[in-house]
N, C-alpha and C positions, 0 to 999 in steps of 0.2 A: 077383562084384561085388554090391555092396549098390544096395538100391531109396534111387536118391539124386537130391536135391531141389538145384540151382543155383540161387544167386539171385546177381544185379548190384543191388545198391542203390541206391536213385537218389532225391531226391523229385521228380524230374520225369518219373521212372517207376523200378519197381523188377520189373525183366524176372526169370522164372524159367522152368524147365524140369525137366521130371521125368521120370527113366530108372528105367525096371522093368526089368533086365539080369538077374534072379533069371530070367526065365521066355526069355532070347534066349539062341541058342546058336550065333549066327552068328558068321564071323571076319570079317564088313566089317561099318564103323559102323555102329550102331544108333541112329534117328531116337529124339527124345524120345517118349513117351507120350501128354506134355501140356506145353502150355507156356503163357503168358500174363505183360498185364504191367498191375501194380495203380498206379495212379494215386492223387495225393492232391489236395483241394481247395486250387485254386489260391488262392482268396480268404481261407483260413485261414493265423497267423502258421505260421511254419516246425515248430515245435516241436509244434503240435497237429499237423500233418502229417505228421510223421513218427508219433505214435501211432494218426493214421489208417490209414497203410501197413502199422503192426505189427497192428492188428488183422483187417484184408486177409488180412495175411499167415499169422494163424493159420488165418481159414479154407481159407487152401489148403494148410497143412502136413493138417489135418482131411479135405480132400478127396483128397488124394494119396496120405496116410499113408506118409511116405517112414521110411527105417530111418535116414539118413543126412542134413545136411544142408552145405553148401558152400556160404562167402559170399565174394564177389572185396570183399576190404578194402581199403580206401582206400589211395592211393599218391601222396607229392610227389617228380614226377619233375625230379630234378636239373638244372637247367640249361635249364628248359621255364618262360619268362613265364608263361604261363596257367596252370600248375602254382603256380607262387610265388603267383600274385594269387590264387588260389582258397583258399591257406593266410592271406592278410592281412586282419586288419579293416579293414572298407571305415567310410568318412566315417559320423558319426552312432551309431557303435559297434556297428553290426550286424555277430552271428557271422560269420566267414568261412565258405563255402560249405564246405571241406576238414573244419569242426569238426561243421557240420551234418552231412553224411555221416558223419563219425566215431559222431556222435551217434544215427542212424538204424540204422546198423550195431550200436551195440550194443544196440539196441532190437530189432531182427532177430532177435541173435544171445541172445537171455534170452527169447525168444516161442518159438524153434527148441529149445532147451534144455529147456524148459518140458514142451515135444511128445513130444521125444524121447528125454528123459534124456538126452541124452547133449550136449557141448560143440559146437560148427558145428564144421570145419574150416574156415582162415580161409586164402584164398590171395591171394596177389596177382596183377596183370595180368599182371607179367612171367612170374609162374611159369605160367601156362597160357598165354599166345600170344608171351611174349618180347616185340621189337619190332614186331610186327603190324598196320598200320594197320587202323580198323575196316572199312573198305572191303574189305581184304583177306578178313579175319574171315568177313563176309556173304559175299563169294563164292564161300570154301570150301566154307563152311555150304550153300551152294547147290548148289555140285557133290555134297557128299556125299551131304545127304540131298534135291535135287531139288525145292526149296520156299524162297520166301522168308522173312527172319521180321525182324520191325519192331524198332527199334533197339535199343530197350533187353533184349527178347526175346534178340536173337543173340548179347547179349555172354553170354548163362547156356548157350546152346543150346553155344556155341563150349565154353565150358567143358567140359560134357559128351562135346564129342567129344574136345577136346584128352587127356581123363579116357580116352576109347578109343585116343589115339594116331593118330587121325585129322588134328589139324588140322595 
């Protein structure tokens, strides 16, 4: 396994977690390194916010120096209102929330690139927890590795284990 950086994009937080699996040699999951979650100024338009996050975000590609990185890509779930309305422009022609994200993510993913030479791997929800409410997600998280981790945090930390076939 490669030394690999998860991130959840978010601009209401964009949670990561980082697994150094080069130096563990154990067969039950392995706790992340490091984890945290970069925040952007509430009071700036959306767009400068998201270049606030991407530059967050290189310094923690910098601090971590991961070989690899993995971004959970945005997802309109089928048949979910709150899914649909997150994809629609709302009154007054502001971006819909699903394009912001889109937008952040590819900001992520040309910061990540930049670092590593190399392209993110781009997964989606489903591919690492299926149907999984996030409630569920944290509790795993909790039995595995014996510690809580704040919302946006578990959904990168989750990734990581689902990555060891833990979740």
């Amino acid at each position: 396994m490669k030394r690999t950086l998860y991130v959840d994009p978010g601009l209401g937080g964009t949670g990561w977690a980082y697994f150094d699996w080069l130096m563990k040699k154990s067969r039950k999951p392995e706790p992340p390194t490091a984890t945290g979650v970069i925040h952007s100024p509430t009071s700036e338009r959306w767009d400068n916010r998201v270049w606030s996050v991407c530059r967050e975000f290189a310094g923690v590609l910098s601090a971590v120096n991961p070989e690899e990185v993995v971004l959970e890509m945005s997802a309109l779930w089928s048949g979910s209102a709150k899914s649909y309305a997150s994809a629609t422009h709302h009154a007054k022609g502001e971006v819909a929330d699903l394009f912001k994200l889109t937008f952040l993510i590819g900001g992520l993913a040309s910061v990540a690139r930049e670092y590593t030479n190399k392209i993110p791997t781009l997964i989606s929800p489903q591919d690492w927890k299926g149907q999984l409410p996030k409630n569920v997600v944290i509790s795993r998280l909790e039995s595995a590795f014996g510690k809580k981790y704040r919302d946006h945090e578990a959904d990168a930390v989750g990734m990581g284990l689902a990555a060891q076939g833990g979740l």
